[in-house]
N, C-alpha and C positions, 0 to 999 in steps of 0.2 A: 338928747336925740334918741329917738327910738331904735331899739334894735331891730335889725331887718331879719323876720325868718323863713327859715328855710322851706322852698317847696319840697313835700314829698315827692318821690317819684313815684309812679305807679309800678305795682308788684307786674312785671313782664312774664316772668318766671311760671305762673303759673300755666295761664294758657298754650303755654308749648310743651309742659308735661303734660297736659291735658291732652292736647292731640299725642303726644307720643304714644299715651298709654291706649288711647282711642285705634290710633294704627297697630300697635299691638295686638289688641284684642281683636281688631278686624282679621292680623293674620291668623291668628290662634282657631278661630272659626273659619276662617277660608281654608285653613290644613285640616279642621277637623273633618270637614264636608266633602275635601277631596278624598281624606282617608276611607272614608265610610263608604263612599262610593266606589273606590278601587276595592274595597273586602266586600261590597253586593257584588262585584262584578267578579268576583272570585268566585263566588256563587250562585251558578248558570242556571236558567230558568231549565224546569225541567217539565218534560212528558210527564201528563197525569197515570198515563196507561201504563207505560214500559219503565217510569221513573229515570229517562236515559233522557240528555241534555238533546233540547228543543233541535241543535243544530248535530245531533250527529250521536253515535257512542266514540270513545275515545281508542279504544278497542277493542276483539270479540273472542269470546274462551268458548269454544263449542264444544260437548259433551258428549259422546256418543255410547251408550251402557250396551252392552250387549245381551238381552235378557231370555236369547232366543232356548236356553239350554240354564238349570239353576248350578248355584254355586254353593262351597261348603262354606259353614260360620265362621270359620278362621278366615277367609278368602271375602268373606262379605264383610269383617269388622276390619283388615287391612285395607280392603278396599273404599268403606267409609272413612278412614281415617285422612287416605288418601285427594277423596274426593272434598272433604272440608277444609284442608289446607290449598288446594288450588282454587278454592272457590275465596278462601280469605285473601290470597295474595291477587286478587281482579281487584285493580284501582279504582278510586271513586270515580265515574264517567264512564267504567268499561261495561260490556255487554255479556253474559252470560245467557248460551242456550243449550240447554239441554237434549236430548234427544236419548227412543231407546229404539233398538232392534228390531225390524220382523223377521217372518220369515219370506217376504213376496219384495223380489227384488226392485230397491230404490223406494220401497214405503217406510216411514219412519212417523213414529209417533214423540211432537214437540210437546213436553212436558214441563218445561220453564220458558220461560224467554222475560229477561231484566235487564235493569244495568242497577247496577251498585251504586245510590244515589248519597249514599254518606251516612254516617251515625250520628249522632249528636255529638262527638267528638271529632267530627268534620269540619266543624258551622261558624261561627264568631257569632256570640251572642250578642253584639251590639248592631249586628244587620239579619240573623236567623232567629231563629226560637231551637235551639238546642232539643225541646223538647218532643216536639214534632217531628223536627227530623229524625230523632232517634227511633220514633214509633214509626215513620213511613219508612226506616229501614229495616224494623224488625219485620210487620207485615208483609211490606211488597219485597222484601228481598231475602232476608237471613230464614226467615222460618218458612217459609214455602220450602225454600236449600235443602234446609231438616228435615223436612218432612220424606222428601225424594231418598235422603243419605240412611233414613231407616227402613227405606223400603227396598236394600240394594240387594238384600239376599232371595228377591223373591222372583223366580224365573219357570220357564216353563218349557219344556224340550219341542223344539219344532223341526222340521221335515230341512232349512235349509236354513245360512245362514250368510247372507251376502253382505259380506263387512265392504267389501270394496263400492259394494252400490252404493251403500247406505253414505258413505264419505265421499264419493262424487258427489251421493243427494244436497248433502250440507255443504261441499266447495262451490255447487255449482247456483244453490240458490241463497247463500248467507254470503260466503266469502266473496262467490265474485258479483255481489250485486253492486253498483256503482257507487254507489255511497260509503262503501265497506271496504273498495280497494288499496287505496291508499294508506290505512289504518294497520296496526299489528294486530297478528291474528295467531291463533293457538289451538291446534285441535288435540283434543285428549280422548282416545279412544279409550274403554276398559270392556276386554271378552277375551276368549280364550284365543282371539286370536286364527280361530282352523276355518277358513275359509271353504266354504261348502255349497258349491249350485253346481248346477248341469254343465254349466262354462268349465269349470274348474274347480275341482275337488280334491282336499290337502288329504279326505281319506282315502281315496282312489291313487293320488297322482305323488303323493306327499309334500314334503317342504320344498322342494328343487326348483329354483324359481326356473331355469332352463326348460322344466315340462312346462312351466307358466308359460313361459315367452314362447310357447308354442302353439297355446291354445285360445279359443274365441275369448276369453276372459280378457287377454291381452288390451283390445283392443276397445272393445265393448265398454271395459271398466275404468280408461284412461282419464286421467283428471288432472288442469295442469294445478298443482300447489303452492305454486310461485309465492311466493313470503312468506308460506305457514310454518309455524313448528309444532311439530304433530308431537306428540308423547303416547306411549303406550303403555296400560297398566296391565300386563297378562293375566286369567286365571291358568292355572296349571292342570292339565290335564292327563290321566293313566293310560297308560296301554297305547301308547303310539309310535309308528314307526320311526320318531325321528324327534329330537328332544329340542329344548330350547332355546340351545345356541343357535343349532338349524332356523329355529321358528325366528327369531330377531334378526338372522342374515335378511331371509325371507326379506322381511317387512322393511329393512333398510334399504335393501334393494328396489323395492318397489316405493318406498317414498322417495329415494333418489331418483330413479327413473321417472317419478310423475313431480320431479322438479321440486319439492319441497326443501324449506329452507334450515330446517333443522330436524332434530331422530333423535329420540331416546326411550330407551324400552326395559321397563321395571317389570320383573316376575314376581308376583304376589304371594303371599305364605297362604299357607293351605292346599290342598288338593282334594279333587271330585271326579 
């Protein structure tokens, strides 16, 4: 009698690793696509012109130089040193504008205006080109900076020096424009600080702000501050009736009084 043999069974086994490793891989590629798309979207489309993201700056460092009167070497190299470390610490998405002094009250001459759009050490090179960014941040942003930080000692003595205007000028037309409200804001003043027009004069009337709150400057020069924190980089000036602790009450006073959110006032080495 013959022997009856045996049917094989079909290998099963196979085609269900097969799908396994198929759904595998489908997730492997479905996480990588989502990755890559969450790190572009880290990576905000930006302004050709101002290099600042399409929908906004993140927020705004305003500069105000005061060039109306020159300053000594020592007081220009503290002073550069000063102004490239606030200009490093502006986050990638913030706005940097610059601005410097006249002597014709509330005219100001804008000399920068950027945001800090990232170095090549910003970027993920699996969705940027590291390399490009690097160059549209030295161009449109780090070396223009430069350029402004060697040219800080050069000043020219003028008839008046309306610091109050000139920082309405930039509260009333950077800070409070609507897009700009909401955002943190940072104003850095660098001048000697002696505020000098017809309204009110620190060489006439001195530091007291009580003569201030007396006179048409009062009211003329009022600006509300509301979120800013202002900084002050003094240069030091000879021969005046009234020294620099006076000069800092001064200006705390009147940035408290016009509402500003924070005060800090460094006196620079050097004198002229």
């Amino acid at each position: 009698m013959a022997r009856r043999r045996r049917r094989k069974s079909g290998n099963s086994a196979g085609p269900i690793i097969a799908a396994v490793l198929l759904g595998v891989l489908s997730l492997v590629i479905l996480g990588g696509f989502i990755y890559l798309k969450v790190k572009a979207g880290s990576n905000p489309e930006l302004d050709k012109a101002s290099l600042c993201p399409v929908d906004g700056p993140k927020e705004i460092t305003a500069v105000l130089l005061d060039v109306t009167d020159p300053i000594s070497q020592a007081t220009a190299l503290d002073l550069r040193n000063e102004f490239q470390a606030i200009v490093s610490a502006v986050p990638v998405g913030g706005l940097v504008q610059v601005y410097t002094l006249t002597e014709t009250e509330g005219e100001l001459n804008r000399t920068f205006s950027g945001c800090n759009p990232g170095s090549g050490e910003n970027v993920d090179e699996w969705t940027s080109n590291p390399r490009i960014a690097q160059k549209r941040w030295e161009e449109g942003f780090q070396k223009p900076l430069d350029e402004i930080a060697k040219r800080l000692d050069e000043g020219a003595a003028g008839q008046q020096s309306p610091i109050m205007a000139g920082i309405q000028k930039i509260n009333l037309e950077v800070f409070g424009a609507p897009q700009h409200r909401a955002i943190p804001k940072q104003l850095v003043v660098a001048s000697d600080m002696i505020e000098h027009t017809a309204a009110f004069s620190m060489y006439r009337d001195g530091a007291q702000y009580d003569r201030f709150e007396e006179s048409p400057a009062r009211d003329r020069f009022r600006t509300a501050l509301d979120g800013t924190a202002v900084r002050i980089l003094d240069f030091q000036r000879p021969g005046l009736d009234f020294d620099a602790e006076q000069l800092a009450d001064f200006w705390k006073n009147w940035v408290g009084n016009n509402r500003g959110a924070a005060y800090r006032f460094t006196r620079l080495e050097g004198i002229r």
